[in-house]
N, C-alpha and C positions, 0 to 999 in steps of 0.2 A: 132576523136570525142572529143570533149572538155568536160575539167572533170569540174563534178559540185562543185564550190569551197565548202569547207566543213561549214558546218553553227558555227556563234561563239556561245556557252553554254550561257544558260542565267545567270549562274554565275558571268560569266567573263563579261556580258555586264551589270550584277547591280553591279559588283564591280566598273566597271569603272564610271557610273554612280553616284557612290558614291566619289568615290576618285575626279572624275570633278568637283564637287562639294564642297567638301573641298577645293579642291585645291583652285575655284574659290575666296570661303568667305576668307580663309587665305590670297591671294594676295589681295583684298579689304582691309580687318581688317590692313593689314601691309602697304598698299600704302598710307594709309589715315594716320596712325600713322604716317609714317616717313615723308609725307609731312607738318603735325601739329606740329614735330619736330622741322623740318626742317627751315620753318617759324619763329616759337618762337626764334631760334638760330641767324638767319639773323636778326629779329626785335633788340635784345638783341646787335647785332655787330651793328646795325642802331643809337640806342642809346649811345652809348659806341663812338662814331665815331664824334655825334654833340655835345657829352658833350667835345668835345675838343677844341671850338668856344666860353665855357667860361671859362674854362680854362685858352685860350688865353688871354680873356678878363680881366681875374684876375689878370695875369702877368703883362700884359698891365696899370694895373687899370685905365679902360673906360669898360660901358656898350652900347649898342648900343639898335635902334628898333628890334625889330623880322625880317625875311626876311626869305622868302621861298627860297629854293634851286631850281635846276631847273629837279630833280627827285620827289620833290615833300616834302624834309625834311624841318621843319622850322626851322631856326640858328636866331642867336641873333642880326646880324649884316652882312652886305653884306661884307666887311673886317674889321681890327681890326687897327684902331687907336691909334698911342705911345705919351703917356702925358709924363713919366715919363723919356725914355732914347733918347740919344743925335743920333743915326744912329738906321736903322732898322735893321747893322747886330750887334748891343750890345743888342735889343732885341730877336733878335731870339737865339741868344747864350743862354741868359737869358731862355728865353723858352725851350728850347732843354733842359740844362742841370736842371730846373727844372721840367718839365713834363717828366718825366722818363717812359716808354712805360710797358706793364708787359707781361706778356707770352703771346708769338702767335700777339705780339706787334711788330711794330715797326716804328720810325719815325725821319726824316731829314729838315734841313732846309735849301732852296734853295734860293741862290742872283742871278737874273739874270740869271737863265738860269742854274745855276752851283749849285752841291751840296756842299754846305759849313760845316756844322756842324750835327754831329748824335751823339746821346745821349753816355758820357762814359759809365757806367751802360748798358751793353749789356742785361739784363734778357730776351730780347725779338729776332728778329732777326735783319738783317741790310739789307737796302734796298738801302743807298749810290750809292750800284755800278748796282742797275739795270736802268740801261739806258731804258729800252723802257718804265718800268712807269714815271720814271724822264720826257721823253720826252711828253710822252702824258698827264701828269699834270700840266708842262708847258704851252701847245698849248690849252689845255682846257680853261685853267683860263687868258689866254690871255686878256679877255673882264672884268678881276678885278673884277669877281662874284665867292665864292664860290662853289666849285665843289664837286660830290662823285659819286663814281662809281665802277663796280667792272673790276679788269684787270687780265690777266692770262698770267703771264712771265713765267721765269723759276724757280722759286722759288714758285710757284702756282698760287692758285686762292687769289687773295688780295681784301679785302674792301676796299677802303680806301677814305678819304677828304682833299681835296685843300684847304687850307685857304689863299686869297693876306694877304700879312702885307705892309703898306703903311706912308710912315712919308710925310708931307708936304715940310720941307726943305733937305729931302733927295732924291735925284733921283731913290734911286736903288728900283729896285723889287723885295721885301720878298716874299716867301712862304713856307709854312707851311704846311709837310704832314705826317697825320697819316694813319697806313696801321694795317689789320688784318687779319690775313692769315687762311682763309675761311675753307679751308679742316682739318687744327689743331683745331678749333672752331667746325665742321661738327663730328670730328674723334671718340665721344661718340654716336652720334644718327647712325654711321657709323659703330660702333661694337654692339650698339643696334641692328640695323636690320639685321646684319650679324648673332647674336645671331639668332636673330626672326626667322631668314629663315632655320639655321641649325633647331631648335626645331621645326618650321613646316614641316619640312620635315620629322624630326624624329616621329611627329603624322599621317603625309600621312603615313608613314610607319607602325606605330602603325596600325593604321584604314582598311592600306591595308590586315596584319594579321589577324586580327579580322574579319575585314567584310569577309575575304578568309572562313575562319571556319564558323561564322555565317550564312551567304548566304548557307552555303555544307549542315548545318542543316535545315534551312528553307526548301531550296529546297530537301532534300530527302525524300521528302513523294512522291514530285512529280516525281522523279527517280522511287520509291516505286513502281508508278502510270503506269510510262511506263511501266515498269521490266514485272508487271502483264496483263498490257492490249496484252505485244507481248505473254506470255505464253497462254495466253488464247485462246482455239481453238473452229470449233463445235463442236469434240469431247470432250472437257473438257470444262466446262463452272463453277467450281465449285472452281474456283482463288477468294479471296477475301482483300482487302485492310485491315488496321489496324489503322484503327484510331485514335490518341492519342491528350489528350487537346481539347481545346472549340475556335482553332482559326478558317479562315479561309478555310486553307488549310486542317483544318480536319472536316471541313462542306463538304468538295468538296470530302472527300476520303467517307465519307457516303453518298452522293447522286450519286456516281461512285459505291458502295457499292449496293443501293439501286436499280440503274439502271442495274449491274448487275442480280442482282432476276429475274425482271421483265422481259427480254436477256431471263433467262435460264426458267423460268416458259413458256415465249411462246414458246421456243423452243423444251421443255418437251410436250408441248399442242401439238405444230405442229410435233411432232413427235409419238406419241400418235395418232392423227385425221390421220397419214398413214400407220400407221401400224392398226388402224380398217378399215381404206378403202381397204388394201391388204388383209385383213381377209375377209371383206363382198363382195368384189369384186371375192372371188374365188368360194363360192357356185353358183354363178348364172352360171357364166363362165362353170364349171364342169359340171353343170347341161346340157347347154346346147350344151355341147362335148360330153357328155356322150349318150344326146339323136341321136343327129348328127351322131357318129360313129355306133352305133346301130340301124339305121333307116334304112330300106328296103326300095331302090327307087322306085324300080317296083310296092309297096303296099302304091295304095292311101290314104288308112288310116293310116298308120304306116304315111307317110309324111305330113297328117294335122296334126295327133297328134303333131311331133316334131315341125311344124311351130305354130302350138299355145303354146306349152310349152317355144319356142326361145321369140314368140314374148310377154309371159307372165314374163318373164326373163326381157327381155331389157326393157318391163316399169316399172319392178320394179329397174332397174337400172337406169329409167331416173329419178325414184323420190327419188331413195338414190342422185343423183347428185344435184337435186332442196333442197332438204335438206340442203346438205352439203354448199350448194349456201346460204340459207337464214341464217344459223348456221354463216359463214363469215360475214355474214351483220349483223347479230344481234350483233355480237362482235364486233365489227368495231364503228365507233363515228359518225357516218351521222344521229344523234339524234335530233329532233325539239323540245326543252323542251316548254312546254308551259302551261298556268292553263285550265285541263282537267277537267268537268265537268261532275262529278261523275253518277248523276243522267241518265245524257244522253248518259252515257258510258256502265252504266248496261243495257239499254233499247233498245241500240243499240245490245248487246252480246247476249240478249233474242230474239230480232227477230231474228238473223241470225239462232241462233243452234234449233230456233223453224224447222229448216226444215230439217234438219238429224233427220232421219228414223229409226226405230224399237225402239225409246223412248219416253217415258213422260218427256218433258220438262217444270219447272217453274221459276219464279222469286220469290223467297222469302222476300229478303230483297235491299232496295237503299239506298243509301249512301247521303247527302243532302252533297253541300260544291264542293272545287272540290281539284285536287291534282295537283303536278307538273312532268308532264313526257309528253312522247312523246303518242300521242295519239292513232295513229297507231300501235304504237308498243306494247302498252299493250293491244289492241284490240286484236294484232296478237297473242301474250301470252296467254287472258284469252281463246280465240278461240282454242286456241291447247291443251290445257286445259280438254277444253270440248270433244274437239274429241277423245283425249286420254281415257278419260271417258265413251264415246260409244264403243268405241273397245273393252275395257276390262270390259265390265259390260253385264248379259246377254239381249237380246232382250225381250223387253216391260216391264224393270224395269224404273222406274222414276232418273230422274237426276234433281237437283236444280244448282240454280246459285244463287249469290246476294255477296252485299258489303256491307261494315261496315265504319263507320270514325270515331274516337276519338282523345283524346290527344294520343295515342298510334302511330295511323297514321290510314294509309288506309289497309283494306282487300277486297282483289276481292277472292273469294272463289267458289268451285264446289264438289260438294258433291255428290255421285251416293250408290248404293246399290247393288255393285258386290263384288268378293270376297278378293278384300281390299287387300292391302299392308303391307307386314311381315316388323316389324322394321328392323330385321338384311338389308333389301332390302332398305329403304327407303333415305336412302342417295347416294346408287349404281345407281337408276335409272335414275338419274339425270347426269350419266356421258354418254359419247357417245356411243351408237350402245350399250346400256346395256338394258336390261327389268327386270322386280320382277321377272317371271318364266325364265326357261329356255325353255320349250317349244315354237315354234314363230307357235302358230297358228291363230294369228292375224298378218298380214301383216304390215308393216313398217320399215325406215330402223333404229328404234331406234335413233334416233335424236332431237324428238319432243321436251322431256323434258329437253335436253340439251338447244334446244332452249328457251323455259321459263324463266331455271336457266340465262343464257346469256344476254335476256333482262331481268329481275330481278335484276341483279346486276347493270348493269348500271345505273339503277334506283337509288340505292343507298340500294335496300330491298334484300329479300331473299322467296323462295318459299319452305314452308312446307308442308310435309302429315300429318294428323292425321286419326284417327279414325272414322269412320261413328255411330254415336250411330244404333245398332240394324245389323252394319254389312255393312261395306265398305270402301271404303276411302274417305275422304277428302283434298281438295289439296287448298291451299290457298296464292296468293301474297300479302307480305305485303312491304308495303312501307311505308318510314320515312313519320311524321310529316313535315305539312309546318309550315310556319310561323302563320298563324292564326290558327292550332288545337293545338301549343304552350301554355302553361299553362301562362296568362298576369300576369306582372309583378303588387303586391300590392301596390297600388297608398298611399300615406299619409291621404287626406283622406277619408278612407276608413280603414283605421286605426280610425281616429277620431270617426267616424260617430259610430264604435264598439264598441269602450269604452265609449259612450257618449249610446250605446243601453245597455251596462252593467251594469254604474252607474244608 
């Protein structure tokens, strides 16, 4: 079986990241330095090389027109003309031993083919005895045009310029060559960059330390993050991160943070909704084992009795299960929010509970306006409401209904006249499979108001009990303000118009 290669750390993959990067701008920053160096060095030997053309000229004394080279330099004159000495080689002597060549310098003068004369005054080097520039400076300037070019013997890489020297009544064939030996000229911007490269390297270096440490801090919230997500079990769900600072990464440790709760709160919830289903699931069960093992086959009555007691059991266990069913949905988000229309909401909850039996039912009060939730679902709510309110109130007392709106928000409320809910109770009955008495001699499986509280909240309200004036409870959902029972903002004017009712 082939092993799975090991994943690289994201450390090491934002270090490297980092250091490609540097690396990359450092060889830019230096390629472009050292070729603008490099450049200005050659232009400076470019110069340096045709200032030897009047030079010549000086020696000579003759000027000449301008004349382009055939690299592209312009010189003074295509060869240099002798006014003043009797052969070309009393000039070139002349010239040799007055243009003295200076460091990284050097230059000879050639009759024919042949090196004749190089400068006493060594301060530069000697190039006499290199035959293969001699040759190729020769064969160059064959066509009696000034030449330059760069050559690379064994003595280096050389600049250097042809000049013919030509007398009318002399035959022979002057020339005249200056040479500058390129990599002596090069050998500063050469320990420049060699500088450059050692100290960039020594900040790659730098950068790799630092970013190593920097990166191990960044990233350890998220290490932090792992550490606690693998401790976390569903027996223990109560690991929490540590937040520190207002960056990023400790926005993520609060919303890990946060979505942890929310993990352990439903987890607390769903584990709470089965340990009351194994509570309410045993009476029924008992009940009808207990009838079952105690039943007389032979005696037709003893076996109606336990078949209506079995089958008074199982529907009250199909409607603990439809409960438990609608209590899932009502917590769950399959909600149609939409603007509910108050009036027609009350008027709707009045017919329906007008037909549940042994009370007086009315509507008191409507609500004008309308609200934002889902319409069925607070139907479903104020309806369970009311039923709850028939069960626990005696037969042929009166029950009301009715709603409210203000800047406060909305009230759907049911008010009855039975024997009302103890404070200490009043926040208990709202949780699962709970009731205000202990006694269960009304039927249900305690659910009802869990479902109310359920849709309630996602509403964004809350459902309270109070007091019945003269004796009972009242239970009431309220729900937030929309936008239009919002108190409107004081327009300017209307300012005006006040102080103008003042004055």
């Amino acid at each position: 079986m082939a092993r799975t290669p090991r994943p690289i750390p994201a450390r090491v993959r934002i270090l490297a990241a980092i250091l490609a990067v540097a690396c990359v701008g450092l060889a830019i920053v230096g390629s472009v330095t050292f070729l603008v160096q490099r450049e200005r060095v050659l232009a400076e030997v470019d110069a340096r090389l045709t200032a030897q053309i009047e030079r010549l000229e000086t020696v000579a004394g003759t000027t000449g027109d301008p004349v382009t080279t055939d690299d592209g330099a312009e010189t003074a004159s295509e060869n240099v003309e002798l006014t003043d000495y009797s052969s070309v080689d009393t000039y070139l002597y002349a010239a040799v031993a007055r243009l003295v060549p200076a460091r990284n310098e050097a230059s000879v003068a050639i009759i024919d083919g042949t090196p004749r004369y190089k400068p006493a005054t060594l301060s530069g080097f000697d190039i006499s005895d290199d035959t293969t520039l001699i040759e190729r400076v020769v064969e160059e300037t064959s066509d009696g045009l000034t030449k330059t070019g760069t050559a690379v013997t064994e003595q280096g890489s050389l600049r250097y310029i042809a000049i013919p020297v030509v007398m009318p009544d002399d035959p022979q064939q002057g020339l005249y060559v200056r040479a500058i030996d390129l990599g002596a000229e090069l050998e500063s911007v050469t320990v420049a960059m060699t500088t450059y490269v050692l100290a960039a390297l020594a900040v790659l270096g730098a950068i790799g330390v630092v970013g190593w440490f920097v990166t191990g801090r960044l990233l350890s919230p998220i290490r932090h993050l792992r550490e606690t997500a693998d401790a976390i079990s569903f027996t223990d769900l109560s690991r929490r991160l540590s937040p520190q600072g207002n960056d990023d990464i400790s926005d993520l440790s609060r919303t890990v943070n946060s979505m942890l709760d929310r993990i352990e709160d439903s987890v607390d919830v769903q584990r709470q909704l089965l340990d009351d289903v194994r509570h309410e699931l045993k009476t029924p069960i008992t009940i009808v084992r207990g009838h079952l093992e105690l039943m007389d086959p032979r005696d037709a009555a003893d076996v109606a009795s336990a078949r209506d007691i079995g089958i008074a059991e199982l529907d009250r266990l199909a409607r603990l299960v439809e409960d438990i069913d609608q209590l899932a949905t009502a917590e769950g988000d399959a909600y149609a929010m939409t603007d509910v229309d108050l009036d027609a909401l009350t008027s709707r909850v009045g017919e329906l509970v007008a037909v549940i039996p042994d009370h007086s039912w009315s509507v008191e009060a409507r609500a004008e306006g309308t609200t934002t939730g889902d319409q069925d679902r607070l139907l479903q709510a104020w309806l369970q409401l009311a039923d709850n309110a028939a069960k626990y109130t005696p037969a042929g007392s009166s029950i009301e209904i009715g709603s409210s709106s203000d800047r406060e928000g909305t009230r759907l409320w049911v008010r009855d006249h039975g024997p009302g809910i103890p404070p200490a109770a009043r926040d208990r009955i709202f949780r699962r499979f709970d009731r205000a008495h202990v006694k269960r001699a009304v039927g249900g499986s305690g659910l009802g108001l869990a479902i109310v509280d359920a849709i309630t909240k996602v509403h964004g309200g809350r459902c309270v009990v109070t007091d019945t004036p003269g004796g009972g409870a009242t239970f009431t959902i309220h729900l937030p303000p929309t936008e239009d029972q919002l108190p409107q903002p004081v327009r300017a004017g209307d300012v005006v118009l006040q102080r103008e009712a003042s004055v």
